[in-house]
Every structure is written in C-alpha cells, then in structure tokens.
Backbone as a ProteinNet text record, in pm:
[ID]
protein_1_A
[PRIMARY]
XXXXXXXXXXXXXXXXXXXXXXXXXXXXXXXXXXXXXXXXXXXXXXXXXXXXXXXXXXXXXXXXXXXXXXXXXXXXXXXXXXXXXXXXXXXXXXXXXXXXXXX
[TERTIARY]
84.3	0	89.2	47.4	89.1	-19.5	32.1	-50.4	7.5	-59.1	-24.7	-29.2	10.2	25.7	174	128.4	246.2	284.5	218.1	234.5	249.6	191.6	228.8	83.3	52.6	-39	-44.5	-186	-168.8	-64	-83.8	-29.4	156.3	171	319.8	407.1	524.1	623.4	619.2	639.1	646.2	526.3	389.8	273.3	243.7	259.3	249	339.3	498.2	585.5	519.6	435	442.4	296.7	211	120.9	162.9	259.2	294	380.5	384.4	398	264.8	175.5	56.4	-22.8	20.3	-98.5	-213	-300.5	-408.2	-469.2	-517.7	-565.8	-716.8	-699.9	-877.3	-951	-930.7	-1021.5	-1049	-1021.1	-1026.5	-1146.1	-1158.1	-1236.6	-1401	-1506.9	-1599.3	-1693.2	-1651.7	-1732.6	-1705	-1588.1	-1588.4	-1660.5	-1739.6	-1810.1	-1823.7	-1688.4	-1699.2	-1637.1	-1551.2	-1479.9	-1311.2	-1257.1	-1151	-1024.8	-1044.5	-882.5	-901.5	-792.4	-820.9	-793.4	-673.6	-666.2	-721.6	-716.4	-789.5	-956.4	-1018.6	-1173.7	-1161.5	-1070.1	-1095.7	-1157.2	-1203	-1333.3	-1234.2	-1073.2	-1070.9	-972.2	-908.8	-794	-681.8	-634	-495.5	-451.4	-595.5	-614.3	-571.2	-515.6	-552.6	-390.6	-322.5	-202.1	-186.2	-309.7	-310.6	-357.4	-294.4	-308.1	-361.3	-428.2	-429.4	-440.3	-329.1	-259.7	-286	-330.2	-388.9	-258.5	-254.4	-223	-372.2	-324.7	-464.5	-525.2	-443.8	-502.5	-587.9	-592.1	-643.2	-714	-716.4	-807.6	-950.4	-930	-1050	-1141.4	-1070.1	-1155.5	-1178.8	-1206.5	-1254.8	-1404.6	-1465.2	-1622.2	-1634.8	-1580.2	-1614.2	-1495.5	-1491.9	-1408.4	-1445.6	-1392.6	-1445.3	-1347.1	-1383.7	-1247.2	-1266.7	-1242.4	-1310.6	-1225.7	-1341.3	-1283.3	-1314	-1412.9	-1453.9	-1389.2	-1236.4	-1120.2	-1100.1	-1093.9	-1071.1	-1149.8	-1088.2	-1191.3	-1165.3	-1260.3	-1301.4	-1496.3	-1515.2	-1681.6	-1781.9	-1735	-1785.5	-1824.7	-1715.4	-1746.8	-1768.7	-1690.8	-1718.9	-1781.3	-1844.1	-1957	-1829.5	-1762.2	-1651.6	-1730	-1647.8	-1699.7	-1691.5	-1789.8	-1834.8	-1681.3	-1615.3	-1474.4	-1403.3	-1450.2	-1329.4	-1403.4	-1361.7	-1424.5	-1304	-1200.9	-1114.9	-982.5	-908.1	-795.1	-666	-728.6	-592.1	-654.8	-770.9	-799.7	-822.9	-799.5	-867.7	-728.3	-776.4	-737.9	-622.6	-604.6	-534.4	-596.2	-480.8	-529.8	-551.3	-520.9	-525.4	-676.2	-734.2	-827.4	-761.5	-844.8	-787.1	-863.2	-787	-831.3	-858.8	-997.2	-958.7	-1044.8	-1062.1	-1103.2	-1137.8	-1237.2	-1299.5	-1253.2	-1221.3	-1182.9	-1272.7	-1266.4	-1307.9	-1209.4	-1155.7	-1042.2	-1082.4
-116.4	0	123.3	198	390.2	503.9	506.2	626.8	789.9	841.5	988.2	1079.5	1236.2	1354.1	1343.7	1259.3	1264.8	1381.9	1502.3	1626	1583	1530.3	1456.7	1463.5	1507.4	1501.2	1332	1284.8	1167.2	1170.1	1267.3	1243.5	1206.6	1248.9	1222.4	1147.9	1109.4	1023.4	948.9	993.1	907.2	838.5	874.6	866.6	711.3	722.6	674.3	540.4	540.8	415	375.8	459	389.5	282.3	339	261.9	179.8	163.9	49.7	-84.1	-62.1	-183.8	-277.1	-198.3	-302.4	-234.9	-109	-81.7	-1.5	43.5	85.6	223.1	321.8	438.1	410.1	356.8	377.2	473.3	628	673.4	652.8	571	485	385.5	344.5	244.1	239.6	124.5	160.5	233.1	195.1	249.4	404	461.2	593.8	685.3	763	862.4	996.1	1020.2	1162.1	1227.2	1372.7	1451.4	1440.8	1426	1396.8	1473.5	1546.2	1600.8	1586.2	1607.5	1563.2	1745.1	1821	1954.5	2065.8	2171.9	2295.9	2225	2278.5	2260.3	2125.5	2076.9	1958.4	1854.9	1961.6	1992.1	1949.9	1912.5	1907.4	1797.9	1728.6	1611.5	1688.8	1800.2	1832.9	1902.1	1840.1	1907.8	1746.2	1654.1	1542.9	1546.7	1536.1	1525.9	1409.9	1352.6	1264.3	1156.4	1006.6	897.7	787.2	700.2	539.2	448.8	408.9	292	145.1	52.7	-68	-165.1	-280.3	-420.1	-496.5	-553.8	-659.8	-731.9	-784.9	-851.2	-746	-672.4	-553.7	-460.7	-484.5	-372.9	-460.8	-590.7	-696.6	-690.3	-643.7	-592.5	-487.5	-379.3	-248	-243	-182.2	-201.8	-20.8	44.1	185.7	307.7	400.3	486.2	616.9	734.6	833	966.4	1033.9	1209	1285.9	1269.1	1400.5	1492.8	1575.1	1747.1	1830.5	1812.2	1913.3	1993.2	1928.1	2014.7	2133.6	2111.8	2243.1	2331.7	2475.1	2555.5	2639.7	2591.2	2623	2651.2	2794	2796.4	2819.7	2815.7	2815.3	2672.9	2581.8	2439.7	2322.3	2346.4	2286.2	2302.8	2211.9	2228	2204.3	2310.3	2269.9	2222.1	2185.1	2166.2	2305.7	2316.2	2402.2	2492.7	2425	2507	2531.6	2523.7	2562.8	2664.5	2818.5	2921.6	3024.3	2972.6	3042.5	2939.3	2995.4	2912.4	2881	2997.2	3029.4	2911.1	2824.7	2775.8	2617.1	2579.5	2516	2352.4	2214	2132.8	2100.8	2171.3	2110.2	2158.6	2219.4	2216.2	2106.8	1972.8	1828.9	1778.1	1701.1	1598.4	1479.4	1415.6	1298.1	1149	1077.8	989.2	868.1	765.6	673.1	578.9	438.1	315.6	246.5	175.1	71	-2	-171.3	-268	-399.9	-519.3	-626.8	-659.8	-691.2	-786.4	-882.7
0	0	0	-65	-82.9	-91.9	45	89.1	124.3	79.5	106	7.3	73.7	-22	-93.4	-240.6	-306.6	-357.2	-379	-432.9	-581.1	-666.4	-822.2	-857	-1001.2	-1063.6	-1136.6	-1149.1	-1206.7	-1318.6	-1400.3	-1557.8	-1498.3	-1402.1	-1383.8	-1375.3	-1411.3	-1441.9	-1320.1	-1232.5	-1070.6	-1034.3	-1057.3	-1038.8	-1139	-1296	-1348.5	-1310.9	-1266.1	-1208.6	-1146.4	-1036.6	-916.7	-943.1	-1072.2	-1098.8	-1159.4	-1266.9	-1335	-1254.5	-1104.6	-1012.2	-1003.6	-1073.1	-1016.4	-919.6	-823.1	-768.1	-829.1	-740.4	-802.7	-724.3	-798.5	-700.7	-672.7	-505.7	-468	-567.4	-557.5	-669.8	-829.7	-843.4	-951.8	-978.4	-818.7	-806.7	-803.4	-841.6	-906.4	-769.3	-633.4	-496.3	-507.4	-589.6	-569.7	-700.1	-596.6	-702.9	-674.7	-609.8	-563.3	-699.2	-642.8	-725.6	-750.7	-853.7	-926.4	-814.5	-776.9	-701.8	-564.4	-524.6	-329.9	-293	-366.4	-288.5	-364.9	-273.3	-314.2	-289	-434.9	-427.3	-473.7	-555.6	-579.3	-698.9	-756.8	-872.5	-992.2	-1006.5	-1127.1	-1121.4	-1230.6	-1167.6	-1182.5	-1225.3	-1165	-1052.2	-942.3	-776.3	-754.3	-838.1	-693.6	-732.2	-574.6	-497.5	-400.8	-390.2	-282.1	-328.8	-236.2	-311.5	-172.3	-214	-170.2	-290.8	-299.4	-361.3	-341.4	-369.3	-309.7	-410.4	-351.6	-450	-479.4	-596.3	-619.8	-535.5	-402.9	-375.6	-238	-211.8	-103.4	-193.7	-329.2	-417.5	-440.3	-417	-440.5	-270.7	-204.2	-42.5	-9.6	-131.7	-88.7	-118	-2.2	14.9	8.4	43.7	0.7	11.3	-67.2	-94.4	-102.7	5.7	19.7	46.2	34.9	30.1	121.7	259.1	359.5	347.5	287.5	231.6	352.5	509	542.4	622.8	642.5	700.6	586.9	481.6	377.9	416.3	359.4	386.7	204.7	122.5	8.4	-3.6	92.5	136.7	3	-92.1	-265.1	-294.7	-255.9	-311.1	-235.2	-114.8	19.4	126.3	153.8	311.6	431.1	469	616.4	733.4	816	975.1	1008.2	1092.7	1162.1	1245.3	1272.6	1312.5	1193.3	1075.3	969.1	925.2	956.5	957	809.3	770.3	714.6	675.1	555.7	534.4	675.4	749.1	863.4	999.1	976.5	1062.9	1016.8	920.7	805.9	862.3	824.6	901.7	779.1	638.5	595	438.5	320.4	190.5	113.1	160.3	98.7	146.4	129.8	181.1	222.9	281.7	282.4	234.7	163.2	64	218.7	200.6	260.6	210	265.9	203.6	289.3	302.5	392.8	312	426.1	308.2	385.1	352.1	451.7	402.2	536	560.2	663.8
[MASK]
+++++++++++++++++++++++++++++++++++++++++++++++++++++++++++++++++++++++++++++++++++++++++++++++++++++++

C-alpha cells in the first residue's frame, strides 16, 4: 500500500511508475463517485495530490471509498466543519483519501 500527499499530478512520471507496479488508485475504483482532485476545491484532476494505492489482492476488499474534504476551507465548493471558519484555521489544503476494506 501507498498512501499519502504525493504532491504529483496523475499524468506524472512518478505517479504513473508507481502505478505500473501493479498498484491501483482507490479513486479509480468503481465504490468511488466523488470529485476527481483531493486539494484545493478539488473539482478538477490536476487538484488530486493525494493517493491510496492498493495491490490486487487488497483492491478486491474495498467495500467503500471516500475524500473528507470538510477540514478544507473552500466555502464556494465545500460544506466545512463548523470550526473551519477560514484558510488560517482550516485542518489542511489536501483531503484525505480513505477506504474501507473487509479484511
């Protein structure tokens, strides 16, 4: 598994290696139906910076896939938590990618 803010747009050389091992980006996957980028608003794919990476055999046990944006504070496109009143308070410009799996 590879997880994290790779700071790499999909189209990218590193992005692309690290897919041609065989893993796979949860948002890829058919449980996800949110929006294409994880930072900023998010709204487009050269916002996504952030990754969960699966192998085949842990991409065949994902039961759902989801982006909690409401640490951002983008108040145009995002619904924040109630404490994210401004960028200066805001939990983070990334989201964070995660995955239920049965294991």
């Amino acid at each position: 598994m590879v997880a994290g803010d790779l700071n790499d747009e999909p189209s990218s050389e590193a992005i692309r290696a690290l897919l041609g091992t065989g893993l796979r980006d949860v948002m890829s996957h058919p449980e996800y139906r949110g929006a294409p980028g994880t930072h900023g608003t998010g709204t487009s794919e050269n916002q996504k910076l952030d990754y969960l990476m699966l192998p085949p055999p842990l991409w065949d046990q994902v039961q759902h896939v989801e982006v909690e944006r409401r640490g951002i504070w983008a108040p145009s496109t995002i619904k924040s938590f109630d404490t994210v009143t401004s960028k200066w308070n805001r939990a983070s410009d990334h989201a964070a990618v995660y995955a239920d799996l049965d294991l």
